[in-house]
N, CA, C and O atoms as CSV, one atom per row, in Angstrom:
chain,resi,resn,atom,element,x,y,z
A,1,UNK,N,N,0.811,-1.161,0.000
A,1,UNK,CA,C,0.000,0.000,0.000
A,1,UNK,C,C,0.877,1.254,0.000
A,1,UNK,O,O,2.015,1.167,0.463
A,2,UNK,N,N,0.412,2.452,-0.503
A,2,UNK,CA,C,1.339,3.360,-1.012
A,2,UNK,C,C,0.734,4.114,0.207
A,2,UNK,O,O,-0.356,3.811,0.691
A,3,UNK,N,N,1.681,5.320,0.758
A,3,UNK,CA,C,1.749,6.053,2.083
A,3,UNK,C,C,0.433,7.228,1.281
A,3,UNK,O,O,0.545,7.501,0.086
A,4,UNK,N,N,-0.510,7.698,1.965
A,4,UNK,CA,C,-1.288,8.477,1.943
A,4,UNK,C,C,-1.039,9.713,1.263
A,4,UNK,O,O,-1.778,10.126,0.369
A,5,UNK,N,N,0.101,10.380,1.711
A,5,UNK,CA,C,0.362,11.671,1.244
A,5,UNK,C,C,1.260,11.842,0.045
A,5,UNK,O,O,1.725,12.895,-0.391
A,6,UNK,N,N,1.481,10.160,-0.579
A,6,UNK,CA,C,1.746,10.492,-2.005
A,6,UNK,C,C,0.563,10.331,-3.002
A,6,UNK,O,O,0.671,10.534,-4.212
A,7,UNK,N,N,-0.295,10.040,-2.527
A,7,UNK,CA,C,-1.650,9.737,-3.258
A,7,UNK,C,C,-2.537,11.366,-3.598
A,7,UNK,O,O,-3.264,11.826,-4.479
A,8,UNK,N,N,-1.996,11.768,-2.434
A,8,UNK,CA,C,-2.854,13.404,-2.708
A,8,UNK,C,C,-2.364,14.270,-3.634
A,8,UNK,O,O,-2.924,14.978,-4.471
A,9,UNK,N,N,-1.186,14.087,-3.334
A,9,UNK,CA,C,0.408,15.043,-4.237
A,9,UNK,C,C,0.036,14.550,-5.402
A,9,UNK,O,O,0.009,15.445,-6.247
A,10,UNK,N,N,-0.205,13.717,-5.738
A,10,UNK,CA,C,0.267,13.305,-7.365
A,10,UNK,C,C,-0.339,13.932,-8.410
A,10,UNK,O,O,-1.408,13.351,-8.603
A,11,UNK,N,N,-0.226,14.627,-9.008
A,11,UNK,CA,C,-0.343,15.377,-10.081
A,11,UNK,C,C,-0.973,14.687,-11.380
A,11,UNK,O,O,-0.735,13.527,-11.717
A,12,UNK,N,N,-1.876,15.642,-12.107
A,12,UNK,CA,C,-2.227,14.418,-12.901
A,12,UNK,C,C,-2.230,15.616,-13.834
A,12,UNK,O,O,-2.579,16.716,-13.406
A,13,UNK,N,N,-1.817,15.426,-15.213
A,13,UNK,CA,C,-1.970,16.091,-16.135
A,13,UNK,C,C,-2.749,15.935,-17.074
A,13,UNK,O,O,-2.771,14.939,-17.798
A,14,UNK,N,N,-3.817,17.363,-17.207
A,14,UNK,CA,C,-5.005,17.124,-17.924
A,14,UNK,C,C,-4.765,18.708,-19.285
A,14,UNK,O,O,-5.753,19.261,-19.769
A,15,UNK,N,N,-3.561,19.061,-19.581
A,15,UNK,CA,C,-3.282,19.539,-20.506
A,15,UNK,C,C,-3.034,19.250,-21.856
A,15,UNK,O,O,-2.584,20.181,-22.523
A,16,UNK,N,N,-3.271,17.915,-22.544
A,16,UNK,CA,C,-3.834,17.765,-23.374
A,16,UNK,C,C,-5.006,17.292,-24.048
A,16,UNK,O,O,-5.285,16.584,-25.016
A,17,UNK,N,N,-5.550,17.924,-23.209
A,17,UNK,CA,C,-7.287,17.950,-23.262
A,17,UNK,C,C,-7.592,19.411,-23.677
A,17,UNK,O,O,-7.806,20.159,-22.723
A,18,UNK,N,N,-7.644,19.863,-24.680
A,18,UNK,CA,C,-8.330,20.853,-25.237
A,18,UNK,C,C,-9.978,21.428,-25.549
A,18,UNK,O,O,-10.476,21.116,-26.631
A,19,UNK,N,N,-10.604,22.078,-24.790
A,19,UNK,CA,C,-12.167,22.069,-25.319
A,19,UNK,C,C,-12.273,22.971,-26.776
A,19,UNK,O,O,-11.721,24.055,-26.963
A,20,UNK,N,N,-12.958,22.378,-27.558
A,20,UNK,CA,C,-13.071,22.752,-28.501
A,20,UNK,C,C,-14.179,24.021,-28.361
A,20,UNK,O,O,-14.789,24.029,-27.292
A,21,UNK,N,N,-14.556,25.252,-29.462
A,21,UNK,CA,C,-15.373,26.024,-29.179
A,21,UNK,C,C,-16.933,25.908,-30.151
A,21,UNK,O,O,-17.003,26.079,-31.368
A,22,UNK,N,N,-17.731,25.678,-29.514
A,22,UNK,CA,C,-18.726,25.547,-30.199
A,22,UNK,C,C,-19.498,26.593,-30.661
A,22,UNK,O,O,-20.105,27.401,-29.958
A,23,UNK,N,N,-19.420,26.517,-32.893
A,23,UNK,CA,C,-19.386,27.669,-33.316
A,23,UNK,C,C,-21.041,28.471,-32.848
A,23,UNK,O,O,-21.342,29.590,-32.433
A,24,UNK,N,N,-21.890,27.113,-33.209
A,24,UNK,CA,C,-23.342,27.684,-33.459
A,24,UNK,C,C,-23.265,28.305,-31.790
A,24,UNK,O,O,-22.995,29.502,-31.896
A,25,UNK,N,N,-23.392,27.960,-30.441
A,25,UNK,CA,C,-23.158,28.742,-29.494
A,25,UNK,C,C,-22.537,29.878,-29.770
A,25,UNK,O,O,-22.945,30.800,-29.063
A,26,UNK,N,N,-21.601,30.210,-30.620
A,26,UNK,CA,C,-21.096,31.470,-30.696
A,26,UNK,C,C,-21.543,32.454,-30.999
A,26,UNK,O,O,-21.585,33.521,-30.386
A,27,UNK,N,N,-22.054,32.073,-32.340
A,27,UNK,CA,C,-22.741,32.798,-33.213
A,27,UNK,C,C,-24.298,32.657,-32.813
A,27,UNK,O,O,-25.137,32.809,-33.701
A,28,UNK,N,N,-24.690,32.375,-31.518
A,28,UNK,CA,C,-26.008,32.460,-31.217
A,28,UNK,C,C,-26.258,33.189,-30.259
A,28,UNK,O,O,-27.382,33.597,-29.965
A,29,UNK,N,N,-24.464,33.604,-29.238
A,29,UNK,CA,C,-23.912,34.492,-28.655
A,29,UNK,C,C,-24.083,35.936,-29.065
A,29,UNK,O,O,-24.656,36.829,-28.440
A,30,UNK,N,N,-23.312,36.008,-30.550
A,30,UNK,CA,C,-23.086,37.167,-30.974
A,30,UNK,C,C,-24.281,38.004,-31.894
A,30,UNK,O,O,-24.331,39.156,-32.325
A,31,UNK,N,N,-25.092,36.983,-31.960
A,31,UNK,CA,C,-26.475,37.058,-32.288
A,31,UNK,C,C,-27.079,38.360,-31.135
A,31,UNK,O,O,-27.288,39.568,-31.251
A,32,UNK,N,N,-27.180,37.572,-30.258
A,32,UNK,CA,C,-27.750,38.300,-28.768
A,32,UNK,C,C,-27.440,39.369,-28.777
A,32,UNK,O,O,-28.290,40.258,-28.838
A,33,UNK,N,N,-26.170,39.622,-28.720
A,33,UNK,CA,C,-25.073,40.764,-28.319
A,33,UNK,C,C,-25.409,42.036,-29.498
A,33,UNK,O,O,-25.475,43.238,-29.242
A,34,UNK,N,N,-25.578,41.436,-30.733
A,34,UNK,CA,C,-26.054,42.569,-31.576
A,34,UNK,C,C,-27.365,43.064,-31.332
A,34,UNK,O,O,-27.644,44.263,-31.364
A,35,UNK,N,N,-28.215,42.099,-31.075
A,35,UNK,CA,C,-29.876,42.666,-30.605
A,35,UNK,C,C,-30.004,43.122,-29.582
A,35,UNK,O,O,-31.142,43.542,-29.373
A,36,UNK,N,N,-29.005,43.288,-28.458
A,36,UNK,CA,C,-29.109,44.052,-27.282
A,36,UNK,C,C,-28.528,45.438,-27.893
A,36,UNK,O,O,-28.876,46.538,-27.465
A,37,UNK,N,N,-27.808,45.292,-28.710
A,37,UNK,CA,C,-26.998,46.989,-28.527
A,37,UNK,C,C,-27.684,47.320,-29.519
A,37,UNK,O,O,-28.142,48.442,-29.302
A,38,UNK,N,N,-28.046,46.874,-30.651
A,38,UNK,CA,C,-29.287,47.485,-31.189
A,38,UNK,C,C,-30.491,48.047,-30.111
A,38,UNK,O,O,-30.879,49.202,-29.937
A,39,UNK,N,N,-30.846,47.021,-29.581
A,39,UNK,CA,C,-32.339,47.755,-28.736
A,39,UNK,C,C,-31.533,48.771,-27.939
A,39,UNK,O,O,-32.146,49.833,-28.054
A,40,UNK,N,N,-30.526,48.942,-27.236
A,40,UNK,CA,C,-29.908,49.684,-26.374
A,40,UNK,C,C,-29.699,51.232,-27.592
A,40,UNK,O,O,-30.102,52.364,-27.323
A,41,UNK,N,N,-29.133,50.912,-28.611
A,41,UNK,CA,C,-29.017,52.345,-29.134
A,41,UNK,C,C,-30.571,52.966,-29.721
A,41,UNK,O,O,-30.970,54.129,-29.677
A,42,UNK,N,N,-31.122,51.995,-30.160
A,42,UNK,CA,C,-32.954,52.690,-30.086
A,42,UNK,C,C,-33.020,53.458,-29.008
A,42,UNK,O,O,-32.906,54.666,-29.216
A,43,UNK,N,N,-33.177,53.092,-27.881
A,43,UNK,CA,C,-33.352,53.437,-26.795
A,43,UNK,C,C,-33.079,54.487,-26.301
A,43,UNK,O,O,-33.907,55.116,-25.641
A,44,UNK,N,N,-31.880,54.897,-26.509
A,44,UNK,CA,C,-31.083,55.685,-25.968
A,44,UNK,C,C,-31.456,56.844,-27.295
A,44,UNK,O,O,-31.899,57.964,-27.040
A,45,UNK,N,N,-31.224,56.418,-28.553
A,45,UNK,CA,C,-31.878,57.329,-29.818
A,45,UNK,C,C,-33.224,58.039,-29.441
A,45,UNK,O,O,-33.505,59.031,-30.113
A,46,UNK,N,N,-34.165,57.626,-28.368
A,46,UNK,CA,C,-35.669,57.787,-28.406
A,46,UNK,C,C,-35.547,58.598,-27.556
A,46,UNK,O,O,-36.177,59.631,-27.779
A,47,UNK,N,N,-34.513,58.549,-25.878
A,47,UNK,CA,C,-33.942,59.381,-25.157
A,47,UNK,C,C,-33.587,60.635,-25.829
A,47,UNK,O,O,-34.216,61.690,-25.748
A,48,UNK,N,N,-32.651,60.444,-26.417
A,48,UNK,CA,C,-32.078,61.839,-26.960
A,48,UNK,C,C,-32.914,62.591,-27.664
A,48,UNK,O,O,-32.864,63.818,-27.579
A,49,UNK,N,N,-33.535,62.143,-28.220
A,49,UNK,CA,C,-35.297,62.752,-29.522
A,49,UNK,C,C,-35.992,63.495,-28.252
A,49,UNK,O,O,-36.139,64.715,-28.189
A,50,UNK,N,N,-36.348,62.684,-27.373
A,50,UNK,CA,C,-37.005,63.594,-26.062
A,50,UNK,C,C,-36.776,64.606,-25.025
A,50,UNK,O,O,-37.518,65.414,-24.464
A,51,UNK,N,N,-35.190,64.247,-24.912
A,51,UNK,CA,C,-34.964,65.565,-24.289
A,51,UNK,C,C,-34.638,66.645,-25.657
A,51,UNK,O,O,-35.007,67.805,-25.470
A,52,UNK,N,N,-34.357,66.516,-26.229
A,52,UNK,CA,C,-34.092,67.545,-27.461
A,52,UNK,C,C,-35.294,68.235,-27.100
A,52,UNK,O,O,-35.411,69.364,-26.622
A,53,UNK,N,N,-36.235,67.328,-27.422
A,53,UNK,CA,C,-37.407,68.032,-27.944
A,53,UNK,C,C,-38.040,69.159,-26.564
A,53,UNK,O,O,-38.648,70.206,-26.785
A,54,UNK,N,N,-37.829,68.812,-25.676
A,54,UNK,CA,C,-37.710,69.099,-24.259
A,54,UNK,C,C,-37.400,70.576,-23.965
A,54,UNK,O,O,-37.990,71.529,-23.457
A,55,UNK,N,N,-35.966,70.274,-24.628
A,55,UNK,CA,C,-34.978,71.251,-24.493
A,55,UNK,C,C,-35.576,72.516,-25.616
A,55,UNK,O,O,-35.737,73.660,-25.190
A,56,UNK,N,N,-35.838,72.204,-26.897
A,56,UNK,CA,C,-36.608,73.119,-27.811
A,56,UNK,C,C,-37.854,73.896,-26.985
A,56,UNK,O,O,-37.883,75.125,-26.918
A,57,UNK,N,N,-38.590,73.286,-26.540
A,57,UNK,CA,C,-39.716,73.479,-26.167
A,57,UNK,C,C,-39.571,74.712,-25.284
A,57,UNK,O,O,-40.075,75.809,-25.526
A,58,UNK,N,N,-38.597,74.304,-23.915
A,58,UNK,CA,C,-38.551,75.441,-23.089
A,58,UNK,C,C,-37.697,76.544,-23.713
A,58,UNK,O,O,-37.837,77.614,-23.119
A,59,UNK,N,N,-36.830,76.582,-24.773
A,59,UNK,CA,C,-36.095,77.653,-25.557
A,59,UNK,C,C,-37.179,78.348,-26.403
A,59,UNK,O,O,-36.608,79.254,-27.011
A,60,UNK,N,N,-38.003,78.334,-26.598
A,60,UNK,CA,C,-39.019,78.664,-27.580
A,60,UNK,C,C,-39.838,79.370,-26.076
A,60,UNK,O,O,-39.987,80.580,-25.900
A,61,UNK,N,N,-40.226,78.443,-25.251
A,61,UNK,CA,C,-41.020,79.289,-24.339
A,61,UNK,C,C,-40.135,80.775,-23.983
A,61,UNK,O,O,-40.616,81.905,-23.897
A,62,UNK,N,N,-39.325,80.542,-23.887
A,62,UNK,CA,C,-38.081,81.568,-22.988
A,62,UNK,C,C,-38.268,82.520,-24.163
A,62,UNK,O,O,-38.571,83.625,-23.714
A,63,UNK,N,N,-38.212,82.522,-25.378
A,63,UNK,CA,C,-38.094,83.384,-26.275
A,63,UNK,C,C,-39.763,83.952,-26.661
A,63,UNK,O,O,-39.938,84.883,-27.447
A,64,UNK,N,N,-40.738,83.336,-26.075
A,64,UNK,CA,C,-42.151,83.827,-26.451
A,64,UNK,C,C,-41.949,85.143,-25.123
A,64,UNK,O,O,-42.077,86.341,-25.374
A,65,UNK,N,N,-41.646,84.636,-23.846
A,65,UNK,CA,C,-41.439,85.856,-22.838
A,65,UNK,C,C,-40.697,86.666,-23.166
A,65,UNK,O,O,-41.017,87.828,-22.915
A,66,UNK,N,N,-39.605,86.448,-23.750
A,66,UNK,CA,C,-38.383,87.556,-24.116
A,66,UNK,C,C,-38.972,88.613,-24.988
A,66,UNK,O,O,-38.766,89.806,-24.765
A,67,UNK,N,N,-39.968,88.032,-26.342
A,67,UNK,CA,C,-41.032,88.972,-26.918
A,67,UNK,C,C,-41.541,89.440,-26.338
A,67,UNK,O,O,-41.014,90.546,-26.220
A,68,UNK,N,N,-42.608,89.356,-25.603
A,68,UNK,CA,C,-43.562,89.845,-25.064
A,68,UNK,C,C,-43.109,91.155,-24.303
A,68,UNK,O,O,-43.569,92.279,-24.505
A,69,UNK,N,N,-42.041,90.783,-23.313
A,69,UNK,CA,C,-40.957,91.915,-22.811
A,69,UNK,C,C,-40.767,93.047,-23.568
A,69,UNK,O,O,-41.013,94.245,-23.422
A,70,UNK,N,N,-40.135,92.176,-24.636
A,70,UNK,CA,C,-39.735,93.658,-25.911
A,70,UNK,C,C,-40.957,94.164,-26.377
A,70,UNK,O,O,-40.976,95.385,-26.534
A,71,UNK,N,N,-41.995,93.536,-26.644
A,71,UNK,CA,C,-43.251,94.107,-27.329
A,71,UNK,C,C,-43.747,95.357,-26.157
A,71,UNK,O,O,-43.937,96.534,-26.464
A,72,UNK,N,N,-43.886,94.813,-24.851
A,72,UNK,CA,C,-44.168,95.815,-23.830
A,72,UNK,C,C,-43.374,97.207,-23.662
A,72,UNK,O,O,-43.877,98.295,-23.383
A,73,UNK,N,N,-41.882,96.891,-23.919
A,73,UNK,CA,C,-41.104,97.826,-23.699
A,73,UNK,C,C,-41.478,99.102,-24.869
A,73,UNK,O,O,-41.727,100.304,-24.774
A,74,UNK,N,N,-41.365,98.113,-26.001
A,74,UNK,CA,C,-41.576,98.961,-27.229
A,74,UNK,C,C,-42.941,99.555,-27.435
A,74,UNK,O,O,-43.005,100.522,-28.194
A,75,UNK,N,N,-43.992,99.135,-26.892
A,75,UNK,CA,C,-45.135,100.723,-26.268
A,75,UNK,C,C,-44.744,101.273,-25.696
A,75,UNK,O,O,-44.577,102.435,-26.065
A,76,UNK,N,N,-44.246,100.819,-24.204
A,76,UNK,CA,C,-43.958,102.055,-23.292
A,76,UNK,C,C,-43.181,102.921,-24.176
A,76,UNK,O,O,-43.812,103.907,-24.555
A,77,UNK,N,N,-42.273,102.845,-24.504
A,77,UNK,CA,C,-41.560,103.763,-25.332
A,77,UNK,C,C,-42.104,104.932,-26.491
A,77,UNK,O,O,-42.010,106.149,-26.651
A,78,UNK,N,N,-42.799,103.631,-27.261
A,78,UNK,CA,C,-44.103,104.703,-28.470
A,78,UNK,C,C,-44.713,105.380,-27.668
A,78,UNK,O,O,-45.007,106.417,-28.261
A,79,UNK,N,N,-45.142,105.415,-26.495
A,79,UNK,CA,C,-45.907,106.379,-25.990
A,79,UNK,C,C,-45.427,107.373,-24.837
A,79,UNK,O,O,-46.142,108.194,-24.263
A,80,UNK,N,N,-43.853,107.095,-24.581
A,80,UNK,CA,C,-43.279,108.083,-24.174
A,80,UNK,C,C,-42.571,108.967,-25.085
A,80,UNK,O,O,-42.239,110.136,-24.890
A,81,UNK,N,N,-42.397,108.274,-26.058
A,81,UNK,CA,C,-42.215,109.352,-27.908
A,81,UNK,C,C,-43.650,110.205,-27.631
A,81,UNK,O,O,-43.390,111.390,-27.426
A,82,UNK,N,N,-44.645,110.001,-27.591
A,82,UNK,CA,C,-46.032,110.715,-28.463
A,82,UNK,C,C,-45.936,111.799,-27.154
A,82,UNK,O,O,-46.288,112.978,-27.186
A,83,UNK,N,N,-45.328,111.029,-25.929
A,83,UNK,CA,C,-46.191,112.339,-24.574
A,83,UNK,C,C,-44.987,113.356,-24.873
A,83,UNK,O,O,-45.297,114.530,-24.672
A,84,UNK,N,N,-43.260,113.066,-25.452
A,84,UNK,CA,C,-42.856,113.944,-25.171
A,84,UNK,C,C,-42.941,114.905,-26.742
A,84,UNK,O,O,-42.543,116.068,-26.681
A,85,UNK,N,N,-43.358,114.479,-27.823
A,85,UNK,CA,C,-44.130,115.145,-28.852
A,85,UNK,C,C,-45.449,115.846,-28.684
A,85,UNK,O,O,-46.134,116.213,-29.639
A,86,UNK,N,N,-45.739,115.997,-27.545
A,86,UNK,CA,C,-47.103,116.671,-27.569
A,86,UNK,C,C,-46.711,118.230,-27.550
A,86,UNK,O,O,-45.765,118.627,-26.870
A,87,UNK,N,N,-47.436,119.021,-28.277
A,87,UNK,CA,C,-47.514,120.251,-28.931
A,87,UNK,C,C,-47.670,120.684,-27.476
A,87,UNK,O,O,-46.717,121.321,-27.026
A,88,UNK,N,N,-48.720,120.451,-26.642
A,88,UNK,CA,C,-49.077,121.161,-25.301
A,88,UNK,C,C,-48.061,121.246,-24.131
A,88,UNK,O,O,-48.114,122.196,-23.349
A,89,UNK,N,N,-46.880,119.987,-23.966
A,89,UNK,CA,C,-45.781,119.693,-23.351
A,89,UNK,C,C,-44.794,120.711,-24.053
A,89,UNK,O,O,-44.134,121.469,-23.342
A,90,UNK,N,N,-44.680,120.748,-25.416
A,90,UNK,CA,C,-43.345,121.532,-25.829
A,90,UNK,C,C,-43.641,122.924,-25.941
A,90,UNK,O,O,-42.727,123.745,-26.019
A,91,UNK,N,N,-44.967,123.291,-25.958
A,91,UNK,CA,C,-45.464,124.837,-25.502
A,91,UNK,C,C,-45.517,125.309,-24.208
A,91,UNK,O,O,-45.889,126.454,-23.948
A,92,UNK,N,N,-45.073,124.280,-23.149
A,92,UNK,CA,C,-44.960,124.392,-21.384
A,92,UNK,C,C,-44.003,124.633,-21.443
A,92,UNK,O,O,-43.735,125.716,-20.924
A,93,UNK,N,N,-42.648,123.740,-22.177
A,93,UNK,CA,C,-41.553,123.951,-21.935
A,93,UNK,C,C,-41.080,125.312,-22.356
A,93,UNK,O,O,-40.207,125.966,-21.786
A,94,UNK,N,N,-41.648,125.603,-23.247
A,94,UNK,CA,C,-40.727,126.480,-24.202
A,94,UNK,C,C,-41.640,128.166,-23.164
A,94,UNK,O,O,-40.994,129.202,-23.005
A,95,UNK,N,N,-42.510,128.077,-22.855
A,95,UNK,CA,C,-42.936,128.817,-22.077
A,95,UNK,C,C,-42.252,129.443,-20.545
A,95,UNK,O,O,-41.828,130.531,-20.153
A,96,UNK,N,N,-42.433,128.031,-19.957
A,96,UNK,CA,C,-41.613,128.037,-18.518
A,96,UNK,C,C,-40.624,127.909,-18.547
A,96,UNK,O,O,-40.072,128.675,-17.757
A,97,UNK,N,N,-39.718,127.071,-19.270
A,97,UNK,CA,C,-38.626,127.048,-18.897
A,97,UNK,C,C,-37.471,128.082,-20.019
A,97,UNK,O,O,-36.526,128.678,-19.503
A,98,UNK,N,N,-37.652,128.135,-21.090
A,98,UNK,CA,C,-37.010,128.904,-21.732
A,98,UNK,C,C,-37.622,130.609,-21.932
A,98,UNK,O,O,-37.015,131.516,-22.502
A,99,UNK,N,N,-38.682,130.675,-21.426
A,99,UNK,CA,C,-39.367,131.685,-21.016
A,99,UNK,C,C,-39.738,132.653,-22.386
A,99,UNK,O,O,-39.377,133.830,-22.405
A,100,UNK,N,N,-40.511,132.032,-23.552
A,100,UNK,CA,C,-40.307,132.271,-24.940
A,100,UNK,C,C,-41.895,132.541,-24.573
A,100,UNK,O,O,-42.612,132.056,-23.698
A,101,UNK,N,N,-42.185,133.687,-25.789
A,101,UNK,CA,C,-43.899,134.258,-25.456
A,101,UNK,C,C,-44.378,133.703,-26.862
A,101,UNK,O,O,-43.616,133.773,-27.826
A,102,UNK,N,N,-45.727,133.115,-26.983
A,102,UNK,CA,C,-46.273,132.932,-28.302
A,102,UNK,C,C,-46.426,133.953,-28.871
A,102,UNK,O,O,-46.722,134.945,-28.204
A,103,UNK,N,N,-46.278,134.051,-30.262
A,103,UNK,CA,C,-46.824,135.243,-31.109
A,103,UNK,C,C,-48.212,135.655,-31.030
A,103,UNK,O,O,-49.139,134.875,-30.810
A,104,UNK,N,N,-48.317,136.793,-31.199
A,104,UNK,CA,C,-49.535,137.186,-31.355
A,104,UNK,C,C,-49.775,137.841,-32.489
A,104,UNK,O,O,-48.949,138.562,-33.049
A,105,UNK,N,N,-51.566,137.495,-33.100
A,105,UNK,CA,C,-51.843,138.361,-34.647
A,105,UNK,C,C,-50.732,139.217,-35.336
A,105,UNK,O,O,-50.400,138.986,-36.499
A,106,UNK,N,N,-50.358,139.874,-34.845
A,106,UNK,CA,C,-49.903,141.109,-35.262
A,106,UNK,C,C,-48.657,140.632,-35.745
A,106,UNK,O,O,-48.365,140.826,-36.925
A,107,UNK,N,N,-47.924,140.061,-35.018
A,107,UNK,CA,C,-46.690,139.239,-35.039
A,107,UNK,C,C,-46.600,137.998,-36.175
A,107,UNK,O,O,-45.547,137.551,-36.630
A,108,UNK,N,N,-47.297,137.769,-36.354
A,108,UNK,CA,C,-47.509,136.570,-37.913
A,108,UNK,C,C,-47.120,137.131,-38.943
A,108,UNK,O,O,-47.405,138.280,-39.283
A,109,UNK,N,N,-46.507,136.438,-39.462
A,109,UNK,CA,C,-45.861,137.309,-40.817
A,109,UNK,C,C,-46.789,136.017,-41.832
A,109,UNK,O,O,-46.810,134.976,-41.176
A,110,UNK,N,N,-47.508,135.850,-43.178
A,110,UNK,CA,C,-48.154,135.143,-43.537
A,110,UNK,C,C,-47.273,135.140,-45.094
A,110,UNK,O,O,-47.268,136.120,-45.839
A,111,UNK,N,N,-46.481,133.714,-45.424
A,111,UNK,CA,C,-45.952,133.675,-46.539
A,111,UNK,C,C,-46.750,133.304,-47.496
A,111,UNK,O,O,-47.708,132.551,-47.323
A,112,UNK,N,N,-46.465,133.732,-48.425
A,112,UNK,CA,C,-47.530,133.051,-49.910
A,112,UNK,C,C,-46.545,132.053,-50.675
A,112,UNK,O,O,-45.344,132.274,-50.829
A,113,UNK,N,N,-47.242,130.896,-51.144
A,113,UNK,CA,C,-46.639,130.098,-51.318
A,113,UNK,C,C,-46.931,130.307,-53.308
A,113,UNK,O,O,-47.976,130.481,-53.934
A,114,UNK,N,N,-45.466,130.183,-53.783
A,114,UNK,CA,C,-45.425,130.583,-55.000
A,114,UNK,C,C,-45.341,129.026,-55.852
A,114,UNK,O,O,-44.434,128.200,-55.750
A,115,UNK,N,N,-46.903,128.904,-56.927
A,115,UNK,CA,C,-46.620,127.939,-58.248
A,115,UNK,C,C,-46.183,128.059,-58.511
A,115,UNK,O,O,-46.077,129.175,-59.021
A,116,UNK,N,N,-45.137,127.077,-58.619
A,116,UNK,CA,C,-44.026,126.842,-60.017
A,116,UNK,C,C,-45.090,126.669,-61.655
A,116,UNK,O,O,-46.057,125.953,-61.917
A,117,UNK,N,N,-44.351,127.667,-62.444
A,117,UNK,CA,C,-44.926,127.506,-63.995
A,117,UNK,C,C,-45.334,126.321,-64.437
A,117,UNK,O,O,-44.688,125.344,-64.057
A,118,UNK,N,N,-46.482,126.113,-65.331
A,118,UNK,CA,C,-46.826,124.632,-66.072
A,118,UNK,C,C,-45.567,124.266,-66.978
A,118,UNK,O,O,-44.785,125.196,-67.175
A,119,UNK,N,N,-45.346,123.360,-67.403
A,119,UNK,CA,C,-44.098,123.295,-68.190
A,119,UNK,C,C,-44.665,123.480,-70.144
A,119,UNK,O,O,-45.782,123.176,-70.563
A,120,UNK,N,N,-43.674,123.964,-70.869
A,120,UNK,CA,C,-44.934,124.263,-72.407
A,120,UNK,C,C,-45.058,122.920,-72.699
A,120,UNK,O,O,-44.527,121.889,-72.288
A,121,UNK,N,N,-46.262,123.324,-73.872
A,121,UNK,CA,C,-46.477,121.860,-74.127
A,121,UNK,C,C,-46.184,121.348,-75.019
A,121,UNK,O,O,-46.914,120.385,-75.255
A,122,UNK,N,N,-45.329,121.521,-75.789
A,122,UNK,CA,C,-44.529,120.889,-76.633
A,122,UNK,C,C,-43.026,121.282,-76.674
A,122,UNK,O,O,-42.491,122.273,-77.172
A,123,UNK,N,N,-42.407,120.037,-75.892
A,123,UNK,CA,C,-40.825,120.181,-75.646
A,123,UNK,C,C,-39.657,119.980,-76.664
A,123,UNK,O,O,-39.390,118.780,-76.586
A,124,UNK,N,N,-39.043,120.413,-77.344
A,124,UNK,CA,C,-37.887,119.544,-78.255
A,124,UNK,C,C,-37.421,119.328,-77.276
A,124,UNK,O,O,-37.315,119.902,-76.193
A,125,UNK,N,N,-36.887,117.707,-78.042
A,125,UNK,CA,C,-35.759,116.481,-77.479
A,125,UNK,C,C,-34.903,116.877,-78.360
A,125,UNK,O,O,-35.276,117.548,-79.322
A,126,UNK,N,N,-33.870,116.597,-78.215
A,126,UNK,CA,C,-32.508,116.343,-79.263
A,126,UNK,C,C,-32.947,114.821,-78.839
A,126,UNK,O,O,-33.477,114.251,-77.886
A,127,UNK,N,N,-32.202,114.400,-80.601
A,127,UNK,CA,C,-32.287,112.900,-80.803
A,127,UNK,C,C,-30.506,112.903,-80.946
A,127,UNK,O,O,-29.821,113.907,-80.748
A,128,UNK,N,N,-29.972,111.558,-81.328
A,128,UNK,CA,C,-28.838,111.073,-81.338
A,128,UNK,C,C,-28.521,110.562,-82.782
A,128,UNK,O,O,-27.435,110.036,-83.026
């Protein structure tokens, strides 16, 4: 009988045993692997379409307020043009503060406005 602790030791060599690779498993592997990263880039394609669209949406809102702003501003303004064009404002000023008197009758000088002649009615051209 052989001593115990050469029975455990002994080494057995199982290196020329090669597993072979089995193709259809492989290719039923790589099968998979393409239909996942396909569905994975859909996916992620349908993601990106949505926040885009997301992202448009509130840029467009931001720019309907940004109008509206300017549209507001741009009355206030037309109508601080018309108040400081008012004939009755620039006759205060020019009154009170530059201390200028309106004319009176007498003071009107009244221009006559002069027609220019009809032109005759039959012009020579020089020809060429």
């Amino acid at each position: 009988m052989e001593p115990f602790e050469y029975a455990i030791k002994k080494d057995v060599k199982n290196n020329p045993i090669v597993r072979e690779l089995d193709e259809a498993r492989q290719r039923e592997l790589w099968k998979s692997v393409a239909v996942a990263a396909l569905l994975v880039a859909m996916f992620l394609f349908s993601a990106w379409q949505r926040t885009e669209l997301l992202r448009h949406g509130y840029q467009i809102e931001e720019m309907q307020r940004e109008r509206a702003a300017e549209e507001e501003l741009g009355r206030q303004l037309r109508l601080e043009i018309d108040t400081l064009r008012s004939p009755k404002r620039i006759e205060a000023l020019a009154t009170g503060r530059l201390h200028l008197v309106a004319p009176g009758q007498s003071d009107a000088i009244v221009l006559e406005r002069i027609v220019p002649a009809a032109p005759p009615d039959r012009a020579i051209v020089a020809r060429r």
